[in-house]
N, CA, C and O atoms as a printed pandas DataFrame, in Angstrom:
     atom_number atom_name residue_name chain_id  residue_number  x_coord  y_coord  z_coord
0              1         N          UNK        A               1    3.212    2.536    6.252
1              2        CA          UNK        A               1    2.841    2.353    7.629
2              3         C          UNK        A               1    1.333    2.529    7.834
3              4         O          UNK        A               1    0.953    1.737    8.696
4              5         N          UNK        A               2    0.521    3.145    7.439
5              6        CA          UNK        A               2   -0.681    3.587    7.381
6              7         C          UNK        A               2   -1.179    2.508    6.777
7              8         O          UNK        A               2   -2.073    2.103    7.521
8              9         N          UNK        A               3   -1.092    1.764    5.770
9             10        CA          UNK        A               3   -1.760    0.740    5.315
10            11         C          UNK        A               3   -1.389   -0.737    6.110
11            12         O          UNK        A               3   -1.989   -1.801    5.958
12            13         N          UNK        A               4   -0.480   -0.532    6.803
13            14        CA          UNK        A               4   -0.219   -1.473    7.889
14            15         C          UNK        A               4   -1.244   -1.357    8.971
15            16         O          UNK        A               4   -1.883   -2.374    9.240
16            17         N          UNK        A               5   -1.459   -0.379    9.553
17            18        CA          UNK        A               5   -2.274   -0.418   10.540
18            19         C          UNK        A               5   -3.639    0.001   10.162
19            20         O          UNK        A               5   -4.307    0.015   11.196
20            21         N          UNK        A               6   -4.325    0.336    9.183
21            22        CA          UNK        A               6   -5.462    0.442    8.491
22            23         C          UNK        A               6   -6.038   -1.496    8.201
23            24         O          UNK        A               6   -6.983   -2.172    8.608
24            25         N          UNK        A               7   -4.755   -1.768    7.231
25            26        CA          UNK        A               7   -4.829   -3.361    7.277
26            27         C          UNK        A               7   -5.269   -3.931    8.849
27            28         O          UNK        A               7   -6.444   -4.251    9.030
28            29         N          UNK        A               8   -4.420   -4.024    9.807
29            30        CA          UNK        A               8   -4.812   -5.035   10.757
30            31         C          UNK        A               8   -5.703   -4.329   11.546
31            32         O          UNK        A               8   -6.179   -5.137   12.343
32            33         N          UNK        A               9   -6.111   -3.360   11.703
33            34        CA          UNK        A               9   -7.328   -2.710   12.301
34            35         C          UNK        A               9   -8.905   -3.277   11.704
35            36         O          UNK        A               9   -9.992   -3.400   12.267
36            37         N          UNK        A              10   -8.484   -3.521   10.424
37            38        CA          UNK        A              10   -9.883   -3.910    9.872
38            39         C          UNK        A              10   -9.725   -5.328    9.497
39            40         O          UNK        A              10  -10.456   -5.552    8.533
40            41         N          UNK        A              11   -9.059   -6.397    9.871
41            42        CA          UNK        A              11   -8.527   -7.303    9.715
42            43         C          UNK        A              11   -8.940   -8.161   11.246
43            44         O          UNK        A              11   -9.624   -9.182   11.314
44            45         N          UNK        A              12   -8.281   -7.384   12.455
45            46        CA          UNK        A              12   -9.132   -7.548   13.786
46            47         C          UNK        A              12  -10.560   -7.305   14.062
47            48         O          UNK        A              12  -11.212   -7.896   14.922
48            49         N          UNK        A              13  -11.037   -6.300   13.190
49            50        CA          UNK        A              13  -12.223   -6.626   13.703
50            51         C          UNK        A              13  -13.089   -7.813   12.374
51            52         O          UNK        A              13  -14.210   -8.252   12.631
52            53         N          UNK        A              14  -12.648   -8.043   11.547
53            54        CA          UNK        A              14  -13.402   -9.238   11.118
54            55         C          UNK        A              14  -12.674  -10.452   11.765
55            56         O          UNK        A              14  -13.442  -11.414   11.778
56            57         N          UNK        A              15  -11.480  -10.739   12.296
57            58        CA          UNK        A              15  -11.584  -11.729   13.439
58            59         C          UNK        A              15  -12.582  -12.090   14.344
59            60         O          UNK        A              15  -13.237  -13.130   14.423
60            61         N          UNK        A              16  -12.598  -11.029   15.041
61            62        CA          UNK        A              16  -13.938  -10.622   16.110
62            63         C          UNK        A              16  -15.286  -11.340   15.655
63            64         O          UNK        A              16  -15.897  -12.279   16.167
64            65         N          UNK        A              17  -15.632  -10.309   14.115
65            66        CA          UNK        A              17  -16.748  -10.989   14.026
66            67         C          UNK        A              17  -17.188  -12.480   13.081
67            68         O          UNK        A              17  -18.374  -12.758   12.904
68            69         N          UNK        A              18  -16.068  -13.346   12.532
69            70        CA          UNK        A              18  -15.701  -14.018   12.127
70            71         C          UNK        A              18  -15.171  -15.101   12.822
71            72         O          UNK        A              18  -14.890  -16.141   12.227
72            73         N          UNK        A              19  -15.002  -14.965   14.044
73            74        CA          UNK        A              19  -14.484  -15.608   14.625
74            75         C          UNK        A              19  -13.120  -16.432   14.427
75            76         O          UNK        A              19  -12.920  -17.573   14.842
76            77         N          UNK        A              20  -12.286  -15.685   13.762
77            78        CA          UNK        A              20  -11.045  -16.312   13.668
78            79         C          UNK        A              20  -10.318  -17.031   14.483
79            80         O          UNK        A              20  -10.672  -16.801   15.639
80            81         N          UNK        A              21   -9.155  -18.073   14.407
81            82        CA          UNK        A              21   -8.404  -18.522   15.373
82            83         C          UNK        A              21   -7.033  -17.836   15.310
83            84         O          UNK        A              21   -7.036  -17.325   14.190
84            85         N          UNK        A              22   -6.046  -17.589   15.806
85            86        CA          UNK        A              22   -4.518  -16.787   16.003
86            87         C          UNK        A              22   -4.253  -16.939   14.852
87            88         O          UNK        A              22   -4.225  -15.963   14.103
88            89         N          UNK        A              23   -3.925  -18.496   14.298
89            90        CA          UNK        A              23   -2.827  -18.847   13.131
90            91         C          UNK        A              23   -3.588  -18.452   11.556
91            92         O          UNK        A              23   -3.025  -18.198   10.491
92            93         N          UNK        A              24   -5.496  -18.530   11.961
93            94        CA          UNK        A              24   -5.854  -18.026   10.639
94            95         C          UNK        A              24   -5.609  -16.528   11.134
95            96         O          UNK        A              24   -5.251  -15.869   10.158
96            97         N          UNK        A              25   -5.671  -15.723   12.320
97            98        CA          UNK        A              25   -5.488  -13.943   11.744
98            99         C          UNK        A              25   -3.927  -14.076   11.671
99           100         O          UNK        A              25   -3.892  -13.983   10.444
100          101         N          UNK        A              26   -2.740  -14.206   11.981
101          102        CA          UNK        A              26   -2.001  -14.088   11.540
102          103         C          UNK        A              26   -1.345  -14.661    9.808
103          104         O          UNK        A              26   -0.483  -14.048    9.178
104          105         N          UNK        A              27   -2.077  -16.034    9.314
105          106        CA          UNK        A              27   -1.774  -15.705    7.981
106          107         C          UNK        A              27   -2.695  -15.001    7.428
107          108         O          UNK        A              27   -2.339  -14.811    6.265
108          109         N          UNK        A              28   -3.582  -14.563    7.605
109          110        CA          UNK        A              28   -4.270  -13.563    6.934
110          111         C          UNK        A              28   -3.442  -12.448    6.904
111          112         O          UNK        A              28   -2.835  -12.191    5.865
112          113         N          UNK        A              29   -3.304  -11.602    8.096
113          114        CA          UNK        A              29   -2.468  -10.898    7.950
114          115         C          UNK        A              29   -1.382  -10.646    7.044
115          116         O          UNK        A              29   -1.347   -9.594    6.406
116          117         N          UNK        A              30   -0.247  -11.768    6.906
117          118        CA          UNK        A              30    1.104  -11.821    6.596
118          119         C          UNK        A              30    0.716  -11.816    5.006
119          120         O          UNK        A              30    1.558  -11.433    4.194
120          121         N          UNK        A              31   -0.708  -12.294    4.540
121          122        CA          UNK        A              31   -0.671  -12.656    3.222
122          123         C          UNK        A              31   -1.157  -11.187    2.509
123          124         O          UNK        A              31   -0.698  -10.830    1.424
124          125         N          UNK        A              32   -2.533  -10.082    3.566
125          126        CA          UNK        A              32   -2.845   -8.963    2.819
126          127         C          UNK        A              32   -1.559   -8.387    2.996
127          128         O          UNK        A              32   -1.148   -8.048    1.886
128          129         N          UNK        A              33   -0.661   -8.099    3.973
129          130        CA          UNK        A              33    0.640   -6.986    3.643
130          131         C          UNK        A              33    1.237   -7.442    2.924
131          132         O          UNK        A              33    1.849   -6.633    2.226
132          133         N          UNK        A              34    1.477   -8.980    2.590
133          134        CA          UNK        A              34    2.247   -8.857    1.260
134          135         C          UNK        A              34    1.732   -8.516    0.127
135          136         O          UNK        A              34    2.371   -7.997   -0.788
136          137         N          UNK        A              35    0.270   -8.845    0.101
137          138        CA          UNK        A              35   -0.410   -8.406   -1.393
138          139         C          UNK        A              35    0.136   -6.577   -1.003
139          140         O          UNK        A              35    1.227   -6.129   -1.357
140          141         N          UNK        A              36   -0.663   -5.970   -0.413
141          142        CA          UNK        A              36   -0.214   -4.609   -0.564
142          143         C          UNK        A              36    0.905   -3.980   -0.790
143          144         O          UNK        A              36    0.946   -2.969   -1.491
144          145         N          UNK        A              37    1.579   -4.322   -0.421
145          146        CA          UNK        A              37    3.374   -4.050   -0.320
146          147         C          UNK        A              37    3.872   -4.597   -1.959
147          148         O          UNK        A              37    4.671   -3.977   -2.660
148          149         N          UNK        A              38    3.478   -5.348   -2.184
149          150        CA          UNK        A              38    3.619   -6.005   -3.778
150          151         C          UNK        A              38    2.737   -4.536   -4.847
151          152         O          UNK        A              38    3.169   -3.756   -5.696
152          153         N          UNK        A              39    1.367   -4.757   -4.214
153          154        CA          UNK        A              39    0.207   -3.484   -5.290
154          155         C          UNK        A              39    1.178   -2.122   -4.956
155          156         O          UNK        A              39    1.009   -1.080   -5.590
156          157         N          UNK        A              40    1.986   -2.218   -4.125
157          158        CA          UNK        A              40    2.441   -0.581   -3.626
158          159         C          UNK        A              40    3.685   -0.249   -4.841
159          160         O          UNK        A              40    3.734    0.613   -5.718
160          161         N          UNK        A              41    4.642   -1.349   -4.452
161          162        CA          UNK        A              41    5.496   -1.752   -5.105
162          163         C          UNK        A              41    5.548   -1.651   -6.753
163          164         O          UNK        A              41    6.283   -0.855   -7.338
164          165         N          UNK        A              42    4.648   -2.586   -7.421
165          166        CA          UNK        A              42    4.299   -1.873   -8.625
166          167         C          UNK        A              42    3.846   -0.684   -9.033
167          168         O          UNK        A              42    4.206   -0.069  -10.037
168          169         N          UNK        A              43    2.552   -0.177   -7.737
169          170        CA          UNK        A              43    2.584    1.862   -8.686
170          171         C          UNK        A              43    3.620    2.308   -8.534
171          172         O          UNK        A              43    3.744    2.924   -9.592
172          173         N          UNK        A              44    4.757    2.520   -7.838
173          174        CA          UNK        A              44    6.212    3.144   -7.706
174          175         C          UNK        A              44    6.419    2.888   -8.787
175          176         O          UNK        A              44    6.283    3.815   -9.585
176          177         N          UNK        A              45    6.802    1.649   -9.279
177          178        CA          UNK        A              45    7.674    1.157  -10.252
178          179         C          UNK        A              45    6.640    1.797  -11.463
179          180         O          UNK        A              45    7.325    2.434  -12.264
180          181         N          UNK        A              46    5.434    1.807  -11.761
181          182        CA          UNK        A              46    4.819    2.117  -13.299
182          183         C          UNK        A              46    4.908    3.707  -13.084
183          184         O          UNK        A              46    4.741    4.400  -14.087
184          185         N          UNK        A              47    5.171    4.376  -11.782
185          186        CA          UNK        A              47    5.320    5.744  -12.111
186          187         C          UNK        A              47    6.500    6.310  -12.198
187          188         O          UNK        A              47    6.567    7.508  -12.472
188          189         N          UNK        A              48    7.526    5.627  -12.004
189          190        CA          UNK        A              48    9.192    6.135  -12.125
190          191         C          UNK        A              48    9.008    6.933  -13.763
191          192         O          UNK        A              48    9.296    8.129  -13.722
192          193         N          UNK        A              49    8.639    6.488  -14.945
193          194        CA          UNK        A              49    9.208    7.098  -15.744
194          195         C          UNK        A              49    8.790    8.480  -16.035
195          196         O          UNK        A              49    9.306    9.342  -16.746
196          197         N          UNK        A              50    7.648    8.480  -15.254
197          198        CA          UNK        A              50    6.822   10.192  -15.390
198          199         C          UNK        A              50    7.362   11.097  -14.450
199          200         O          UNK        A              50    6.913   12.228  -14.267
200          201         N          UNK        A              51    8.742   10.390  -13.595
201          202        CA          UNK        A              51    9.009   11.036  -12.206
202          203         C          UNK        A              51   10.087   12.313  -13.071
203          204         O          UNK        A              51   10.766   12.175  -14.089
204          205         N          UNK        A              52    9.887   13.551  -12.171
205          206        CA          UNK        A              52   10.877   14.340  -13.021
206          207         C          UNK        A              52   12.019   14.782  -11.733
207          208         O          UNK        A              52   11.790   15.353  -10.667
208          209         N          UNK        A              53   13.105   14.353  -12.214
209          210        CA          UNK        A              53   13.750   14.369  -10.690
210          211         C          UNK        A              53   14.828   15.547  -10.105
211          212         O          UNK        A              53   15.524   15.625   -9.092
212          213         N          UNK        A              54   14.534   16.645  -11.590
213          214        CA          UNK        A              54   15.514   17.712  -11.377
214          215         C          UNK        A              54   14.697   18.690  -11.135
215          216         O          UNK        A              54   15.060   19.572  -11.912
216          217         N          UNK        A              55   14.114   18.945  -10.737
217          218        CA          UNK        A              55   13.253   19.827  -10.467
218          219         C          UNK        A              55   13.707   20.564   -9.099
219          220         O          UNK        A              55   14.160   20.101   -8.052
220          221         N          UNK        A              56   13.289   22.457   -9.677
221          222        CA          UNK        A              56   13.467   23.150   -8.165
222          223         C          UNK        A              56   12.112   23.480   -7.928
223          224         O          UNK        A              56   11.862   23.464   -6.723
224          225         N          UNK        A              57   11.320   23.721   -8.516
225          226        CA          UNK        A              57    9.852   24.283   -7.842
226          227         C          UNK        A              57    8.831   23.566   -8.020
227          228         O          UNK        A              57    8.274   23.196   -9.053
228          229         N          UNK        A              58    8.582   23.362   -6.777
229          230        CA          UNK        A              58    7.315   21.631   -6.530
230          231         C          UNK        A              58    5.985   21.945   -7.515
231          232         O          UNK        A              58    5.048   21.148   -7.491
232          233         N          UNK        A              59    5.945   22.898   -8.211
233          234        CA          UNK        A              59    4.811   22.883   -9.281
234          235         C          UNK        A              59    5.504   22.141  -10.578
235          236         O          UNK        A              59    4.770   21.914  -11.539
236          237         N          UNK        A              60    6.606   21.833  -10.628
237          238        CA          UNK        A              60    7.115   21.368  -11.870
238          239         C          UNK        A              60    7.843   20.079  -11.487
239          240         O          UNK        A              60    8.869   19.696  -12.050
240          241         N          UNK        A              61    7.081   19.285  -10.242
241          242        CA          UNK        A              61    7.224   17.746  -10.354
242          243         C          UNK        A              61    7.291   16.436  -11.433
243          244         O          UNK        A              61    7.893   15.383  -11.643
244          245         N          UNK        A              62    6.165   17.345  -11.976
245          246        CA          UNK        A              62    5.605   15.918  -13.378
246          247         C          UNK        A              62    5.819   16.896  -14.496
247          248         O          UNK        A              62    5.860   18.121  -14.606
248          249         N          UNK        A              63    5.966   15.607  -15.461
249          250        CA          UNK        A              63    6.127   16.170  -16.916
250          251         C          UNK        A              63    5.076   17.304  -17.280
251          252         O          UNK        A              63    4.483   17.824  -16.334
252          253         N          UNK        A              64    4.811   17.707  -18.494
253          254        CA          UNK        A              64    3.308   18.188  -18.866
254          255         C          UNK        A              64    3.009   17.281  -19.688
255          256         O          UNK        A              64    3.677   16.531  -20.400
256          257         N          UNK        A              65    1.578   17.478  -19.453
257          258        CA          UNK        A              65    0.476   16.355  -20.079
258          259         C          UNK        A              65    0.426   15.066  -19.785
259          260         O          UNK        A              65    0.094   14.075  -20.434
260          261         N          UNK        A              66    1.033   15.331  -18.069
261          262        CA          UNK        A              66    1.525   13.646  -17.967
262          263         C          UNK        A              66   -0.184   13.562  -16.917
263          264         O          UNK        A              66   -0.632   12.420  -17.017
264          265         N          UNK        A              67   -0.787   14.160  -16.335
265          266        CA          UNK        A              67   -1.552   14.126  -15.581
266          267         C          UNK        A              67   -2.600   15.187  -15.051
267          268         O          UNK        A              67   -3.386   14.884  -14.154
């Protein structure tokens, strides 16, 4: 959500000064949240295998020596 509205916050104002028309800020739009949502999508996925998921005490999240 934060990169949603970080995205079109800085997205509107280079409309502004760019002078965009509706249909170019809206595919602009539709095209950076999908890139992001895709870049997001893959770090999840390349960090699942370092994820440690039995864990009781939040100091012993990650493996050792994983980071």
């Amino acid at each position: 959500m934060p990169f949603a509205i970080v995205n079109l916050i800085l997205l509107a104002g280079a409309a502004v000064w760019r002078q965009f028309g509706l249909l170019t800020f809206v595919y602009c739009a539709l095209g950076t949240l999908l890139l992001g949502v895709g870049i997001m999508a893959l770090c999840v996925g390349l960090s699942v295998p370092w994820a440690r998921l039995d864990w009781d005490d939040p100091r012993r999240m990650s493996r050792a020596g994983v980071g």
